[in-house]
N, CA, C and O atoms as a GROMACS GRO file, in nm:
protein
  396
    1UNK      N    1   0.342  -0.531  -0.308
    1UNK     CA    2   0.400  -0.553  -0.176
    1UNK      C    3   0.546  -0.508  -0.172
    1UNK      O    4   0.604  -0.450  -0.080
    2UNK      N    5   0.591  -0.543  -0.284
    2UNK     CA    6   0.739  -0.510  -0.265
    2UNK      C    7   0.779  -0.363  -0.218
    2UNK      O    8   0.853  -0.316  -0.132
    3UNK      N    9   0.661  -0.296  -0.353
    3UNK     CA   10   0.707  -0.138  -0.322
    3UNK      C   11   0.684  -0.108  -0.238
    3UNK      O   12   0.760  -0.013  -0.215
    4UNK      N   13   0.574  -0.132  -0.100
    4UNK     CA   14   0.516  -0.105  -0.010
    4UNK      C   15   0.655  -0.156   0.078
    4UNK      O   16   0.694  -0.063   0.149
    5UNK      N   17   0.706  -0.231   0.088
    5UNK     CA   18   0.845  -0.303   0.168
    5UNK      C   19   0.958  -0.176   0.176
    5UNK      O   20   1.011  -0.121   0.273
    6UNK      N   21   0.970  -0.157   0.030
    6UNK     CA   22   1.115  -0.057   0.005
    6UNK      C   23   1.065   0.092   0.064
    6UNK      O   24   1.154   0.159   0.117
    7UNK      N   25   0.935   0.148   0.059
    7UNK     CA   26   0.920   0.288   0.106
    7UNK      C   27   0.862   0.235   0.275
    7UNK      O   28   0.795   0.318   0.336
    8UNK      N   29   0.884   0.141   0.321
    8UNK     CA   30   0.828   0.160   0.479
    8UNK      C   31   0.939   0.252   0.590
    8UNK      O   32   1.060   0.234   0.603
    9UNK      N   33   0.873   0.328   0.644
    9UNK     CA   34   0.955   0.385   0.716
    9UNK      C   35   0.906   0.345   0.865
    9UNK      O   36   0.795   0.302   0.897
   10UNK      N   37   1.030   0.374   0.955
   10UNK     CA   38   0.987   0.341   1.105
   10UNK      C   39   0.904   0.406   1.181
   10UNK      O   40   0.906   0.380   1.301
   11UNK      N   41   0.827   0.490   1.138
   11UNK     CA   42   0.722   0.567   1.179
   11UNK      C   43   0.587   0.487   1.165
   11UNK      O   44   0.472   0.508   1.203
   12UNK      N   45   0.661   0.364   1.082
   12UNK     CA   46   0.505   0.280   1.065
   12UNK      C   47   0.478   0.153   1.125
   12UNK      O   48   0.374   0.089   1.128
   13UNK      N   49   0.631   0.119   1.188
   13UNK     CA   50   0.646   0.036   1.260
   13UNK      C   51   0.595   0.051   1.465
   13UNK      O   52   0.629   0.133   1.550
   14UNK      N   53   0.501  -0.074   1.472
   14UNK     CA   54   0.439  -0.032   1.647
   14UNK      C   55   0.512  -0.183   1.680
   14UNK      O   56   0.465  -0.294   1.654
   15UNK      N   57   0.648  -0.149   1.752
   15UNK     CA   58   0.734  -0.210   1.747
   15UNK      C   59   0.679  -0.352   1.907
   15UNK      O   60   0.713  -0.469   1.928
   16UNK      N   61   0.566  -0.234   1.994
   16UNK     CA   62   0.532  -0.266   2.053
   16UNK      C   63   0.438  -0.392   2.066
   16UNK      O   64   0.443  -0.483   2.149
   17UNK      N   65   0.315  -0.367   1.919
   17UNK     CA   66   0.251  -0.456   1.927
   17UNK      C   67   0.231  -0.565   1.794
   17UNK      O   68   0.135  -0.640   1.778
   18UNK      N   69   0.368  -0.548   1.693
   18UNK     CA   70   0.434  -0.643   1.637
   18UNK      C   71   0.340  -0.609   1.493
   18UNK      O   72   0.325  -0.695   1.405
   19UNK      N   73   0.299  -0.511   1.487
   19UNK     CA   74   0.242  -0.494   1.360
   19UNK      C   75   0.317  -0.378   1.262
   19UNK      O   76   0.424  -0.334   1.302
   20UNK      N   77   0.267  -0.334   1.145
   20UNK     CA   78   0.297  -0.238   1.055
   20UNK      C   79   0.190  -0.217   1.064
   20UNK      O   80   0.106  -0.287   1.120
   21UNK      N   81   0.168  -0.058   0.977
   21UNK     CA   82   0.058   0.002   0.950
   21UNK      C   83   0.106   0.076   0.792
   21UNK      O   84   0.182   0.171   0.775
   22UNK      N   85   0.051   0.014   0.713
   22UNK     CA   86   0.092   0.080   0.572
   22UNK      C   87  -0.017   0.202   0.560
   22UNK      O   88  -0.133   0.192   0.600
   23UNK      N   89   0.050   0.339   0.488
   23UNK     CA   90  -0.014   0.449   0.425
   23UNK      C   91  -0.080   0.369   0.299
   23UNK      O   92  -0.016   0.320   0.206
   24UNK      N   93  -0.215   0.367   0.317
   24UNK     CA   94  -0.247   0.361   0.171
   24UNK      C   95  -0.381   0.468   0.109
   24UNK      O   96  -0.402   0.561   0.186
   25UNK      N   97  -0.449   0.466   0.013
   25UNK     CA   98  -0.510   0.571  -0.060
   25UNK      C   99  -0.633   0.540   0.028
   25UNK      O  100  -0.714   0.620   0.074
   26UNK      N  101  -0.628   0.397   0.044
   26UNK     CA  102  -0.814   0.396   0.123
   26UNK      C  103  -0.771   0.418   0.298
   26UNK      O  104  -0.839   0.349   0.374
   27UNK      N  105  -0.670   0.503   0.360
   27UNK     CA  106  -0.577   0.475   0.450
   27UNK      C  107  -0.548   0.419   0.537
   27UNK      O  108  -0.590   0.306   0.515
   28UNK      N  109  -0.477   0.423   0.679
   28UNK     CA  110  -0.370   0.289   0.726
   28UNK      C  111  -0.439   0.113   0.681
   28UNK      O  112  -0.558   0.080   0.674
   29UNK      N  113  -0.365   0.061   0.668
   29UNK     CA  114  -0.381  -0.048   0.702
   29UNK      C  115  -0.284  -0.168   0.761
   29UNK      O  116  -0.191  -0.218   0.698
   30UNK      N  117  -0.317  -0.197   0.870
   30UNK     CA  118  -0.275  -0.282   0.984
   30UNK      C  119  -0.218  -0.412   0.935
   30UNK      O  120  -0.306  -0.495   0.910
   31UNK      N  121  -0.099  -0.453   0.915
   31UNK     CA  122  -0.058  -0.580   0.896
   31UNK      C  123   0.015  -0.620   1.019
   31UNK      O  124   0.109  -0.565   1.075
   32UNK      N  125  -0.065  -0.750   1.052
   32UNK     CA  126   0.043  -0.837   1.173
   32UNK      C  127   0.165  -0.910   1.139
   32UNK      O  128   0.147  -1.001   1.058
   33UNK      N  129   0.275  -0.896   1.178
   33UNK     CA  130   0.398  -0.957   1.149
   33UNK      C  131   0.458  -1.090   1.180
   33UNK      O  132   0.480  -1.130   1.294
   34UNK      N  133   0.482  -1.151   1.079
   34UNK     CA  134   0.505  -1.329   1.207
   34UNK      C  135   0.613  -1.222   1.257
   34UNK      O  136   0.663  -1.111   1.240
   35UNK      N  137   0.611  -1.403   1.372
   35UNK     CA  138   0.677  -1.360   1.510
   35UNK      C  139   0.805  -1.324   1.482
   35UNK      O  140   0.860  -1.221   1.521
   36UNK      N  141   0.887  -1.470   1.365
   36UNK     CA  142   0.984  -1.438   1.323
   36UNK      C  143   1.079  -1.380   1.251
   36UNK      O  144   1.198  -1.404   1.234
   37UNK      N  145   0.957  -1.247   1.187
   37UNK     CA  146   1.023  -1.184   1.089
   37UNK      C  147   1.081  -1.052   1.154
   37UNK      O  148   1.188  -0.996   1.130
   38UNK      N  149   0.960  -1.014   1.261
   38UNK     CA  150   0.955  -0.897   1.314
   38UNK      C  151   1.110  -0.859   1.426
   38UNK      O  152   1.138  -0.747   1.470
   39UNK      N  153   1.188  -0.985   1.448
   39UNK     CA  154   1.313  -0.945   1.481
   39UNK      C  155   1.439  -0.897   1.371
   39UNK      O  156   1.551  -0.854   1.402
   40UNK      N  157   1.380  -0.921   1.226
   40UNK     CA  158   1.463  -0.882   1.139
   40UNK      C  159   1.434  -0.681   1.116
   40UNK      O  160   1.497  -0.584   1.076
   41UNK      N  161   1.345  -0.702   1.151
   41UNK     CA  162   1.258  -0.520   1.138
   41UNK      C  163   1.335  -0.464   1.249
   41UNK      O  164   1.400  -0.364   1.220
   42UNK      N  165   1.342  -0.502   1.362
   42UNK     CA  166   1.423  -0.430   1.459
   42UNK      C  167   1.576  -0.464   1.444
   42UNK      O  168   1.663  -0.403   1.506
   43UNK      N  169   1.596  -0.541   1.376
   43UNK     CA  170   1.742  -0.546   1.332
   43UNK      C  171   1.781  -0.453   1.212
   43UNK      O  172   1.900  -0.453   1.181
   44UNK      N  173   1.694  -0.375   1.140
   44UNK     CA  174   1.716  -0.334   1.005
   44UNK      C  175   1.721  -0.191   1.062
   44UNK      O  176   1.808  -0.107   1.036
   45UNK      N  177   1.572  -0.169   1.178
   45UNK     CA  178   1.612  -0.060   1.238
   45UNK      C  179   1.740   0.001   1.307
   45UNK      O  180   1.757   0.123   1.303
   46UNK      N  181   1.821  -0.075   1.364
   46UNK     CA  182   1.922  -0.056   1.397
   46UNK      C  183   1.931   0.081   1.505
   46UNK      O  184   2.009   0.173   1.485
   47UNK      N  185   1.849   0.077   1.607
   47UNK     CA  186   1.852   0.207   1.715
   47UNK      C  187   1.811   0.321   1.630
   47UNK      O  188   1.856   0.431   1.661
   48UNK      N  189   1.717   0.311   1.503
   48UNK     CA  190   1.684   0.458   1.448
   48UNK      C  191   1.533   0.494   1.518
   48UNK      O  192   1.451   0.408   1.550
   49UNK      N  193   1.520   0.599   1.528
   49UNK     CA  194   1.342   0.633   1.559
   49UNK      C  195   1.280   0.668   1.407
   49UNK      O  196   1.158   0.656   1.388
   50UNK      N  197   1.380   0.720   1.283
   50UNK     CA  198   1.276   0.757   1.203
   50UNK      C  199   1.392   0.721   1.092
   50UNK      O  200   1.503   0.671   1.108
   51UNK      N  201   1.314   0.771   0.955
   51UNK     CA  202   1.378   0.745   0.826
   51UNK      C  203   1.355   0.559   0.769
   51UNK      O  204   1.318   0.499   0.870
   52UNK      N  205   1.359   0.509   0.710
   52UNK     CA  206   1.369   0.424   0.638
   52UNK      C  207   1.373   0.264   0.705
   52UNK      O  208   1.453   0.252   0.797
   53UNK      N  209   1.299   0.148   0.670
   53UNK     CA  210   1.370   0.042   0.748
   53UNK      C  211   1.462  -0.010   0.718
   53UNK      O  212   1.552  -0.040   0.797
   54UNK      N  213   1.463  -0.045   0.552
   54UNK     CA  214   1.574  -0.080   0.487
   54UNK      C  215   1.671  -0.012   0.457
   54UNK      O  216   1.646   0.082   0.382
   55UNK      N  217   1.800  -0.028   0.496
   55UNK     CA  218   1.890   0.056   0.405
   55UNK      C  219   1.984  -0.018   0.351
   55UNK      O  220   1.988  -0.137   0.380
   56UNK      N  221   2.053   0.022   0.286
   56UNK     CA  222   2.159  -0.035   0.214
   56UNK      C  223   2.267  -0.035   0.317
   56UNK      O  224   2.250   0.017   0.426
   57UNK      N  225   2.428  -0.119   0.267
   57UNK     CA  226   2.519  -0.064   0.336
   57UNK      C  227   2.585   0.074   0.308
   57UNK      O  228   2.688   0.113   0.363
   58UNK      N  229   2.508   0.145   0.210
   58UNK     CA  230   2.583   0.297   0.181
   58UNK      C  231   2.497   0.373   0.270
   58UNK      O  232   2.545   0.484   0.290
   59UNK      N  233   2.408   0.358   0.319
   59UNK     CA  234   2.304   0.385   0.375
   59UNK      C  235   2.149   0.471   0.310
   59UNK      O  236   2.069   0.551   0.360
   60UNK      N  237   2.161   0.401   0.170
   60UNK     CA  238   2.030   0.485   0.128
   60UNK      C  239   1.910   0.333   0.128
   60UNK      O  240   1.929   0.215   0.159
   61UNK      N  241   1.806   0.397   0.084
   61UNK     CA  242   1.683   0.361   0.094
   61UNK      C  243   1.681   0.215   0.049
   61UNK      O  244   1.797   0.207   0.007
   62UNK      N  245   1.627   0.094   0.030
   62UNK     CA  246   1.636  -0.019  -0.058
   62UNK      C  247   1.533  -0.010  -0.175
   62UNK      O  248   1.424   0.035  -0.142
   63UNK      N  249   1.545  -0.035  -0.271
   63UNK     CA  250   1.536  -0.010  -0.389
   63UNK      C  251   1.429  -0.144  -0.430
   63UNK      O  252   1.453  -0.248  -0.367
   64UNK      N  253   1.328  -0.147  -0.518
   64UNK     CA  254   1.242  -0.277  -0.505
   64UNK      C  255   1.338  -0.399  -0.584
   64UNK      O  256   1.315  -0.520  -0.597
   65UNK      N  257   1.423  -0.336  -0.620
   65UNK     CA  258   1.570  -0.467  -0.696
   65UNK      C  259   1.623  -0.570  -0.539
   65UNK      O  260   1.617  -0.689  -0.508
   66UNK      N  261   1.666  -0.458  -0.480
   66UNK     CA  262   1.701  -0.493  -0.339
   66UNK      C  263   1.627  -0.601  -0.248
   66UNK      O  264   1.672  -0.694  -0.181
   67UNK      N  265   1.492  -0.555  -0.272
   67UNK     CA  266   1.414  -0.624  -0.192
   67UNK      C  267   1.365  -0.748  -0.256
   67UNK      O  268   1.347  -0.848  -0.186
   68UNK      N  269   1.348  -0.749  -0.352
   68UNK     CA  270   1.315  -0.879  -0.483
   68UNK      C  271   1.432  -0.992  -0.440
   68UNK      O  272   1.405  -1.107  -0.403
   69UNK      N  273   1.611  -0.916  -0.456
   69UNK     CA  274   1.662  -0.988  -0.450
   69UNK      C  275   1.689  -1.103  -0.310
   69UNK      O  276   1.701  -1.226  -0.312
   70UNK      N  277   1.692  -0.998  -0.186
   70UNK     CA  278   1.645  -1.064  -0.080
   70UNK      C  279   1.571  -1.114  -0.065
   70UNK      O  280   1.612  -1.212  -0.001
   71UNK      N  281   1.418  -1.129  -0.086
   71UNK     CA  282   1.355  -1.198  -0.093
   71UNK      C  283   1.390  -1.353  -0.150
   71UNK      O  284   1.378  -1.453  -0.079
   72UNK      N  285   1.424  -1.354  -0.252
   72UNK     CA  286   1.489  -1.475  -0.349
   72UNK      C  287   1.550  -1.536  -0.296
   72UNK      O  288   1.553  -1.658  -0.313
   73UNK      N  289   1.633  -1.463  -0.200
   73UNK     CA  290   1.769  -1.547  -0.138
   73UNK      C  291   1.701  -1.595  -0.011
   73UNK      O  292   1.741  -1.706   0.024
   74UNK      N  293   1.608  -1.539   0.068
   74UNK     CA  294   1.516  -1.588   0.187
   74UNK      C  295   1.416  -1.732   0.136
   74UNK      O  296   1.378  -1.833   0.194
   75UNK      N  297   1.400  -1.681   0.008
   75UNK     CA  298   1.325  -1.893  -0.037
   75UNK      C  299   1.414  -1.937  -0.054
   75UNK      O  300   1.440  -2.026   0.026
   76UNK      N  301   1.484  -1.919  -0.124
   76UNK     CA  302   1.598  -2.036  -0.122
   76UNK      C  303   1.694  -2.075  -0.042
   76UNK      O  304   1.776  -2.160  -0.076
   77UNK      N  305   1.692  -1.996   0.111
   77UNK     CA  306   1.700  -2.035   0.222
   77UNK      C  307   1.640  -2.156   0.308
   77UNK      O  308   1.697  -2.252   0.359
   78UNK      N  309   1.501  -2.117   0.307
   78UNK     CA  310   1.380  -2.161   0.377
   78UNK      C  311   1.318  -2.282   0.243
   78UNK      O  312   1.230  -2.359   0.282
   79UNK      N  313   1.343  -2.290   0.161
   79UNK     CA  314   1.314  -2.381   0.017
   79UNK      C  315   1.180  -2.360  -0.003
   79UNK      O  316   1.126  -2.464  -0.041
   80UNK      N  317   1.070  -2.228   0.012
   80UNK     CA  318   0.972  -2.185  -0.053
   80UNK      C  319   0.989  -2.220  -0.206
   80UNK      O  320   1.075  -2.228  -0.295
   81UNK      N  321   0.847  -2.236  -0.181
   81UNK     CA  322   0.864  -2.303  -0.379
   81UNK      C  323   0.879  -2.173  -0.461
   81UNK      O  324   0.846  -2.072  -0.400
   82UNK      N  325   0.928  -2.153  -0.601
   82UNK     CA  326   0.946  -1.998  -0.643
   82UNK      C  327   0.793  -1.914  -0.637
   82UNK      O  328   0.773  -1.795  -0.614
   83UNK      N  329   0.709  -2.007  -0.662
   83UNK     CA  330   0.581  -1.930  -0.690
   83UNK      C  331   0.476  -1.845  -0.566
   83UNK      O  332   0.373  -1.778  -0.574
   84UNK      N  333   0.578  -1.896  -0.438
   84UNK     CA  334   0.535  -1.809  -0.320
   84UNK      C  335   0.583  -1.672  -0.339
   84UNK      O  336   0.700  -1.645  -0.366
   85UNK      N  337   0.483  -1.578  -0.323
   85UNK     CA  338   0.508  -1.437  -0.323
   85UNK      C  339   0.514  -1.402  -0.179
   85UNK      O  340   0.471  -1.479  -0.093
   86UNK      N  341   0.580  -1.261  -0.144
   86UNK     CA  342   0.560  -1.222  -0.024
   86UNK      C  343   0.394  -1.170   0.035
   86UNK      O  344   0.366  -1.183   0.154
   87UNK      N  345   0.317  -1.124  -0.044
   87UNK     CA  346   0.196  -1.115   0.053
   87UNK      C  347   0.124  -1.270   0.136
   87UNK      O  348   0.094  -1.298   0.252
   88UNK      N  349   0.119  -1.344  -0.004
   88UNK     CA  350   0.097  -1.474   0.066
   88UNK      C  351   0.203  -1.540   0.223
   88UNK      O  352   0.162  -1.592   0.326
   89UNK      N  353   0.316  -1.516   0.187
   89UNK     CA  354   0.435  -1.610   0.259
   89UNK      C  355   0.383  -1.551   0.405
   89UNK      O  356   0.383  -1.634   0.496
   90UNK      N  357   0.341  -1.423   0.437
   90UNK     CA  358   0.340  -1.399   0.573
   90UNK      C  359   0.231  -1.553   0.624
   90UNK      O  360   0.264  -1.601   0.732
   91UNK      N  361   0.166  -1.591   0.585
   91UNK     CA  362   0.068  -1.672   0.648
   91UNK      C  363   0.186  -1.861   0.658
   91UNK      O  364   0.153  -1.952   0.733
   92UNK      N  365   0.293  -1.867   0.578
   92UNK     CA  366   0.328  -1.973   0.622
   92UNK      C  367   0.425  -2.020   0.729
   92UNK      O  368   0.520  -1.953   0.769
   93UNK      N  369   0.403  -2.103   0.758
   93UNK     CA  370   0.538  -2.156   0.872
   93UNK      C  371   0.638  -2.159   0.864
   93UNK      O  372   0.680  -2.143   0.979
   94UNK      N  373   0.714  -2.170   0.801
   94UNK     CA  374   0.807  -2.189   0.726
   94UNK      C  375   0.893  -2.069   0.802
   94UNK      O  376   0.998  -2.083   0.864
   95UNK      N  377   0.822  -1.951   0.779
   95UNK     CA  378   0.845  -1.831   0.795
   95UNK      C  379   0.888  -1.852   0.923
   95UNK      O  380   1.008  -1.827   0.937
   96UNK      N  381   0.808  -1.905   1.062
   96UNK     CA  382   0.834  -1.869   1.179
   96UNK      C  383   0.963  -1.961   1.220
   96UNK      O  384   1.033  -1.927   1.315
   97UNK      N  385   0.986  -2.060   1.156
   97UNK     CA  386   1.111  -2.171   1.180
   97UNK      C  387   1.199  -2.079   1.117
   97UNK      O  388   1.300  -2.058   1.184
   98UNK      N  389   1.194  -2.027   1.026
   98UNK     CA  390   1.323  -1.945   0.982
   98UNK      C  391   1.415  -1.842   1.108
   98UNK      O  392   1.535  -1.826   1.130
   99UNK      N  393   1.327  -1.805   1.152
   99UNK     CA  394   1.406  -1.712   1.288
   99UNK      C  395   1.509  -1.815   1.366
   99UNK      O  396   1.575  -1.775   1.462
   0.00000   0.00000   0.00000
């Protein structure tokens, strides 16, 4: 998941109907976004139509260090126990009180 996080670009984002669509080998597949995450995606976008969602503040790509580490700092925000991973976390609440 992570790596799938750090290479998403906004071409995969349907900003419209709150989902992603990941490239994969068996191809797209459709993930729905909580409600409350999906304002951080248009915040990361920042008025771009294409290239990258994440970037750094130098402005390159985020790196799966990057995203690990944010992540970390988002449970221990929200006090997810450590052993929640991100594929699971989309399904908890937690998530949508965080916005």
């Amino acid at each position: 998941c992570i790596v799938t996080l750090s290479q998403l670009s906004l071409d995969c984002v349907a900003f419209a109907s709150g989902q992603v669509h990941f490239p994969t080998q068996d191809g797209p597949r459709t993930v729905s976004v909580p409600d409350a995450v999906f304002p951080l995606i248009r915040e990361a976008a920042s008025g771009r139509s294409d290239g990258p969602v994440f970037l750094t503040s130098s402005g390159l790509r985020w790196t799966e260090e990057n995203l690990r580490m944010a992540w970390r700092r988002l449970k221990t925000k929200i006090q997810l126990p450590p052993e929640v991973g991100m594929p699971s976390a989309r399904h908890l609440r937690q998530l949508s009180a965080a916005g």
